[in-house]
Wavefront OBJ file of the C-alpha trace (Angstrom):
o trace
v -9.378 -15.965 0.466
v -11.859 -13.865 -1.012
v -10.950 -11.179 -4.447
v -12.419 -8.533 -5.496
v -12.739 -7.316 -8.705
v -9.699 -3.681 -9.422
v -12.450 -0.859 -10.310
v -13.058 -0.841 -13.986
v -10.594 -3.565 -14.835
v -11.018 -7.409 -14.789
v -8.445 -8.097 -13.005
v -8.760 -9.705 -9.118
v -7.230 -9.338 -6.091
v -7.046 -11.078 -2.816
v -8.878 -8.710 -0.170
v -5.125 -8.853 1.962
v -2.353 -8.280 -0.395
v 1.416 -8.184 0.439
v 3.096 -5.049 0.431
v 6.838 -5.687 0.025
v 8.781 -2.545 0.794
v 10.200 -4.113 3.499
v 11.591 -6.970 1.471
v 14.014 -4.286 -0.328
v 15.211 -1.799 2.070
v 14.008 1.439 4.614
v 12.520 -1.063 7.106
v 15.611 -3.078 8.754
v 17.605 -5.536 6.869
v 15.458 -8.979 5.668
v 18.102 -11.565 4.327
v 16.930 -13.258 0.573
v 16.002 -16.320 2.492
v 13.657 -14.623 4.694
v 12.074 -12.838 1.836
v 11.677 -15.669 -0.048
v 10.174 -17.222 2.739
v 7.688 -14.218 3.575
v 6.691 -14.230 -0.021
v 5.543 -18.349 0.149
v 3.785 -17.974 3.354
v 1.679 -15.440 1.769
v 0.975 -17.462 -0.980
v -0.151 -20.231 0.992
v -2.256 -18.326 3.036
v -4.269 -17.191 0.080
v -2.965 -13.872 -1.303
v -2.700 -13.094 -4.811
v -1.692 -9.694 -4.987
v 2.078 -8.416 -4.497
v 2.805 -4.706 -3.894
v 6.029 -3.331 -5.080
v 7.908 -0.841 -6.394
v 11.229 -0.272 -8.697
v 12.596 1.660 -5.923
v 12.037 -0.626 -2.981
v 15.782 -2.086 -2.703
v 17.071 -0.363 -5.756
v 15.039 -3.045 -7.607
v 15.635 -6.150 -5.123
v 11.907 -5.909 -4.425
v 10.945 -6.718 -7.840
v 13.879 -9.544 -8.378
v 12.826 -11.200 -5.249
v 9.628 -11.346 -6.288
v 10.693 -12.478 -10.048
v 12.962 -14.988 -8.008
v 9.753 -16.703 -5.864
v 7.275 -16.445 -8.842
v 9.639 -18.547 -11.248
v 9.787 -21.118 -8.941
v 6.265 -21.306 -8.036
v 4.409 -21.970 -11.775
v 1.132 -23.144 -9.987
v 0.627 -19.812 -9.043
v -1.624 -16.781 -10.431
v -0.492 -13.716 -8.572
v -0.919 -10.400 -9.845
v 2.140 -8.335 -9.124
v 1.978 -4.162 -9.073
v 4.678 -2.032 -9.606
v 5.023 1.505 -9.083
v 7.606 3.856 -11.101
v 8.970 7.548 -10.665
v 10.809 7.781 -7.907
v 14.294 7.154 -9.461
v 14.668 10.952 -10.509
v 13.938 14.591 -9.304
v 10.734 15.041 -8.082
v 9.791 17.443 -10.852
v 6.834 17.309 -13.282
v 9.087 17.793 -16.436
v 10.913 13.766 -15.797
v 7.254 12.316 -16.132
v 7.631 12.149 -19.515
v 7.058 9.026 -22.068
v 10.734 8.256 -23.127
v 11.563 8.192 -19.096
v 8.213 5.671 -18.420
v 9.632 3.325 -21.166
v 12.798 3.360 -19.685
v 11.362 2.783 -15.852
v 9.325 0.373 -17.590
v 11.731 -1.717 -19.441
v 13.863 -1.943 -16.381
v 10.824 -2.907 -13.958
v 10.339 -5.772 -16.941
v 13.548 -7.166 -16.547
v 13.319 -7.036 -13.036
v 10.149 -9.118 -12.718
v 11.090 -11.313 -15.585
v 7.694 -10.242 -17.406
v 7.178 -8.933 -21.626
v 4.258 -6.914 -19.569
v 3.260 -5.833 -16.513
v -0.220 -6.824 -14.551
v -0.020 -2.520 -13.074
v 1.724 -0.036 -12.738
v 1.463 3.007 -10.950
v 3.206 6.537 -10.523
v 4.772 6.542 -7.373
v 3.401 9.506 -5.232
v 4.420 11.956 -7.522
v 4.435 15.572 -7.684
v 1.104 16.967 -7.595
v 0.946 18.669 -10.592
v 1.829 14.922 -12.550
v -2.255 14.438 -11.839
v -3.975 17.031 -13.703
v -1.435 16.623 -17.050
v -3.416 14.892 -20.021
v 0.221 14.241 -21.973
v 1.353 12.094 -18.044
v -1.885 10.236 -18.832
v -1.306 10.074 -22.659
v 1.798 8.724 -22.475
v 0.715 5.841 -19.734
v -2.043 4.826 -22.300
v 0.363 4.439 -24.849
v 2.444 2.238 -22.454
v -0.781 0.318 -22.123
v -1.229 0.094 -26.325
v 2.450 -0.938 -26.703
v 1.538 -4.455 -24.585
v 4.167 -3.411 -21.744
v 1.493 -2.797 -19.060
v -1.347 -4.296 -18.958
v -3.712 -1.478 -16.539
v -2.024 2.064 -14.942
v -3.115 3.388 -11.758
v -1.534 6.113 -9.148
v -0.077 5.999 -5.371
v -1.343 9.644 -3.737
v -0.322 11.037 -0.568
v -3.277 13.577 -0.168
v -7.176 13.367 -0.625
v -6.731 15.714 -3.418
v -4.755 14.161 -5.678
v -6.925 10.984 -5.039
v -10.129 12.728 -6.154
v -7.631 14.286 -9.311
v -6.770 10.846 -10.498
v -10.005 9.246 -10.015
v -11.482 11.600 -12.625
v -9.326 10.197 -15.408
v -11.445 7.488 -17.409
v -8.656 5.223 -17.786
v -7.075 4.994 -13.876
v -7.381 1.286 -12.619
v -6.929 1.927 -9.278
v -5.647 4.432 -5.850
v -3.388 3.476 -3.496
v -3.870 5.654 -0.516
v -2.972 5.651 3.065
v -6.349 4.337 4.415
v -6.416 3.089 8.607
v -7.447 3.843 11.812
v -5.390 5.837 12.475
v -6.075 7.737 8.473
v -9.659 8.387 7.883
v -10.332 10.795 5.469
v -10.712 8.986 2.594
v -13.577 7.712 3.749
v -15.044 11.140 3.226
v -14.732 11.642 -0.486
v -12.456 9.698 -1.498
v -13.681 5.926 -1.471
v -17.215 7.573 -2.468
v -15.506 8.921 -5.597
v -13.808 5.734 -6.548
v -16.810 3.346 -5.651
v -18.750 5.508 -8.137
v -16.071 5.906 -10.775
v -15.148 2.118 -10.852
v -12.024 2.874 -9.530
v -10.313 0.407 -7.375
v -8.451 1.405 -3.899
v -5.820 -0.169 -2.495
v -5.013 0.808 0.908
v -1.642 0.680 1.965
v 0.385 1.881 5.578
v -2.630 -0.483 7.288
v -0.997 -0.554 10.320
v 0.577 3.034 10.732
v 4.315 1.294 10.205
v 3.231 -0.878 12.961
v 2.049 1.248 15.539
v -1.303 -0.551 15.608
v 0.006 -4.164 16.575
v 0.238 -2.792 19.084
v 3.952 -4.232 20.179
v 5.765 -0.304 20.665
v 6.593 1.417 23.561
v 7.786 5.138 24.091
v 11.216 3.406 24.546
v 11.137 1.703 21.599
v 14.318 1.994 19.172
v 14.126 1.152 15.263
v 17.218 0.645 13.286
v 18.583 3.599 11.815
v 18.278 2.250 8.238
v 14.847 2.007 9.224
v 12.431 4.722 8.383
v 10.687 4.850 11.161
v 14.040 6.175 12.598
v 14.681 8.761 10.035
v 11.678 10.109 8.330
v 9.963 10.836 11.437
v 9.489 14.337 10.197
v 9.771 13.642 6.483
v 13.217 13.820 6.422
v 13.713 11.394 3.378
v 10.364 11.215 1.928
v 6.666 12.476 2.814
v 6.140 12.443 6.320
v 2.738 11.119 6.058
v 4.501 7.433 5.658
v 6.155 6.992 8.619
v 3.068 6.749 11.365
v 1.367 7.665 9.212
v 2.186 11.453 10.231
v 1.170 10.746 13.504
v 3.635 11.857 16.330
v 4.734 8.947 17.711
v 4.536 9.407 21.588
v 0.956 10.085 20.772
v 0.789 7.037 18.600
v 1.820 4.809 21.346
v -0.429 5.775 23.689
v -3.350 5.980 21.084
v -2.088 2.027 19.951
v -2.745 1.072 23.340
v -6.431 1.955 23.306
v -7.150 0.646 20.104
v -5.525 -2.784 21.318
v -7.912 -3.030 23.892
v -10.800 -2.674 21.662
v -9.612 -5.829 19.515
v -12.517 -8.926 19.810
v -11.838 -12.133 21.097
v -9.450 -13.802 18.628
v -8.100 -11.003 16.993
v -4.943 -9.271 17.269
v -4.461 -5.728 16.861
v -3.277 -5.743 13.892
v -5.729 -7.945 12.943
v -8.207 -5.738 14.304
v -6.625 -3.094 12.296
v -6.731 -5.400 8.559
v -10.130 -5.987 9.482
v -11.784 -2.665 9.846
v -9.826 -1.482 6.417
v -11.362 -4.574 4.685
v -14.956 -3.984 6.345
v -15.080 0.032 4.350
v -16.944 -0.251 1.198
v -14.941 0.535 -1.395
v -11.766 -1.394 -0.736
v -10.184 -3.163 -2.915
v -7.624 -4.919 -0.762
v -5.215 -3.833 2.023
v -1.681 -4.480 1.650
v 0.567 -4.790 5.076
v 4.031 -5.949 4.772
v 5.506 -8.552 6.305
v 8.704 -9.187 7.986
v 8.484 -12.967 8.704
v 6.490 -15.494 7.657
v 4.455 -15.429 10.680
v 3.687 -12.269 9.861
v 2.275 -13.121 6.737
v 0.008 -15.829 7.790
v -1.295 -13.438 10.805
v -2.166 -10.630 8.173
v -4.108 -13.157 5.722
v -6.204 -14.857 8.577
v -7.243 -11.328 8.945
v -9.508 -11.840 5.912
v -11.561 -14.924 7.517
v -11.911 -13.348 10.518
v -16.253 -11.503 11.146
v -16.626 -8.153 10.470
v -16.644 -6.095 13.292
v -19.692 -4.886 15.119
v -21.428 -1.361 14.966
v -19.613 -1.043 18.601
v -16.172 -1.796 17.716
v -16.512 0.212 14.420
v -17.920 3.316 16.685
v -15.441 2.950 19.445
v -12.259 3.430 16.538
v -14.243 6.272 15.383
v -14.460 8.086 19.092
v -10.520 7.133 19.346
v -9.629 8.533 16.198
v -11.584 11.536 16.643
v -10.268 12.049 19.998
v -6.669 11.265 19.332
v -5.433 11.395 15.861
v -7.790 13.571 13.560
v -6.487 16.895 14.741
v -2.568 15.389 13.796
v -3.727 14.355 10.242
v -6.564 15.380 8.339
v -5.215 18.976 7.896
v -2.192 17.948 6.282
v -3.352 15.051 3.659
l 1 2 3 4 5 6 7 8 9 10 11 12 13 14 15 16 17 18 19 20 21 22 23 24 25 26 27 28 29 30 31 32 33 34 35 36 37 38 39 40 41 42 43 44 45 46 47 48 49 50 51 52 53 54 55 56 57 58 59 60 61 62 63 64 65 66 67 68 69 70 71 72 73 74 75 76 77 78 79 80 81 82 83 84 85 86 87 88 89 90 91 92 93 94 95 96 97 98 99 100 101 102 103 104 105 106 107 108 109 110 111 112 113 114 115 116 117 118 119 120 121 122 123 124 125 126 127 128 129 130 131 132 133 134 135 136 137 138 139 140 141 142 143 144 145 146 147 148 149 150 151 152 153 154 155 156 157 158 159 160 161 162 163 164 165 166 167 168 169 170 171 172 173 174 175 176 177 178 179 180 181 182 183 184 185 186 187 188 189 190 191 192 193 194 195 196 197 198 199 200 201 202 203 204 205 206 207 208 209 210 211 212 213 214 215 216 217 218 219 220 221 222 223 224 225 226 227 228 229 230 231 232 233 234 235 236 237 238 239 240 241 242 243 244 245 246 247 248 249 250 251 252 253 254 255 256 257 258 259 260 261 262 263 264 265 266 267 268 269 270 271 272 273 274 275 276 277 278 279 280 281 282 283 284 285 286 287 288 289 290 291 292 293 294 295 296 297 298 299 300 301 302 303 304 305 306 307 308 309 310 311 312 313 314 315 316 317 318 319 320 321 322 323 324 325 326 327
């Protein structure tokens, strides 16, 4: 599989990464067999870069990960973590004694002295524009227990914040078809900074495989249950903030515009990987078929100027009004 170079760093990443929420909790329960098993199958099928976070599972994320990658030596996978979310969402906890201590737990966790990235976890929005937040994650960087810092946004705005600040690796930012403003300013900015993106929520928590109906029913430890209307957590993560009745029904016209030997959610990996200024696009993965289906994603042609326009008109027909208001 193809990597590309994260922004300003030297580090590489497959163009389809594996997000691994799922593996922890909020999506369903996934046994440590499974996970383990989702994990190799991406890892077969090319993919070098794992997406987690400290909170994902109270930590199982990262331990499952820890778990796969000590028993798989051959491998050179870059693993991401993300820290913040274990206390109040106020700007006063982002401070360096309470990164060190994040840190040192994410460490043990992933059985690492220092971690590939890290990156603040989608926090408050003030946390952007503070120089002693960005101090204190440069001296994480000079005490060898991170290697390169980026930041997880919800909005544009705090995208375009973070991308200013010379030392920022890397964005992770809702980014689909059914999610297209960053391709206004944002992936502009980055591209021109040297800032990587990482585009995560590819396939609007699923709603473009196209497999859901209005009738549909998630488990209720399953966020798409309960954080339809940001109940737990920003609302923008859950369908991507798009009401779901009118999520089905726009799913179903974007499945019919998938090529000949794509899937949907194929289709949908595809068109984030075809925007310039990607650095890779990280679905989850719930079985190891699901793995291998998201990674063949990366072999498969761009699309054509007709496909590309006719998610446009759907978009801006369907969704835009929902979204682009909001983040």
């Amino acid at each position: 599989m193809d990597e590309r170079v994260i922004g300003r760093s030297q580090q590489q990443a497959s163009v389809v990464g594996l997000g691994t929420w799922q593996l922890g909790a909020d999506w369903g329960d996934v046994d440590d067999k499974e996970a383990l098993a989702v994990l190799e199958a991406a890892a077969e099928s090319g993919v070098t870069f794992f997406d987690t976070a400290d909170v994902y599972g109270d930590g199982r994320s990262e331990q499952t990960i820890a778990t796969f990658l000590a028993g798989r030596p051959d491998l050179h996978v870059l693993v991401a973590t993300k820290m913040g979310r274990r206390v109040d969402q106020i700007p006063e906890n982002y401070v360096l004694d309470n990164f060190r201590a994040w840190n040192d737990r994410s460490r043990r966790n992933l059985g690492v002295d220092r971690i590939d990235l890290v990156q603040l976890h989608c926090p408050p929005t003030a946390v952007y524009s503070s120089d002693e937040v960005f101090d204190a994650l440069d001296t994480l960087v000079a005490e060898e227990r991170i290697a390169r810092y980026g930041v997880s946004v919800e909005t544009c705005a705090e995208a375009l914040t973070a991308i200013a600040r010379p030392n920022v690796t890397s964005v992770q930012i809702i980014l689909n078809a059914f999610r297209m403003k960053p391709l206004l300013k944002v992936l502009p900015a980055a591209q021109e900074a040297g800032v990587g993106i990482i585009a995560r929520v590819p396939l609007a928590s699923g709603l473009l495989s196209g497999k859901y109906t209005k009738d549909t029913v998630f488990p209720e430890n399953d966020h798409r249950t309960y954080n339809r209307h940001g109940e737990a957590f920003d609302q923008g993560e859950t369908f991507s903030g798009v009401d779901y009745t009118t999520g089905v029904e726009a799913a179903a016209e974007f499945s019919a515009l998938a090529p000949e030997g794509y899937t949907p959610a194929q289709l949908a990996l595809r068109w984030i990987i075809d925007q310039p200024g990607v650095t890779t696009v990280i679905p989850g993965a719930r079985s190891p078929e699901q793995a291998r289906a998201n990674a063949a994603a990366a072999g498969l042609p761009a699309l054509s100027e007709t496909t590309l326009s006719a998610i446009r008109d759907l978009y801006d027909r369907r969704i835009k009004d929902q979204v682009e208001g909001r983040w």
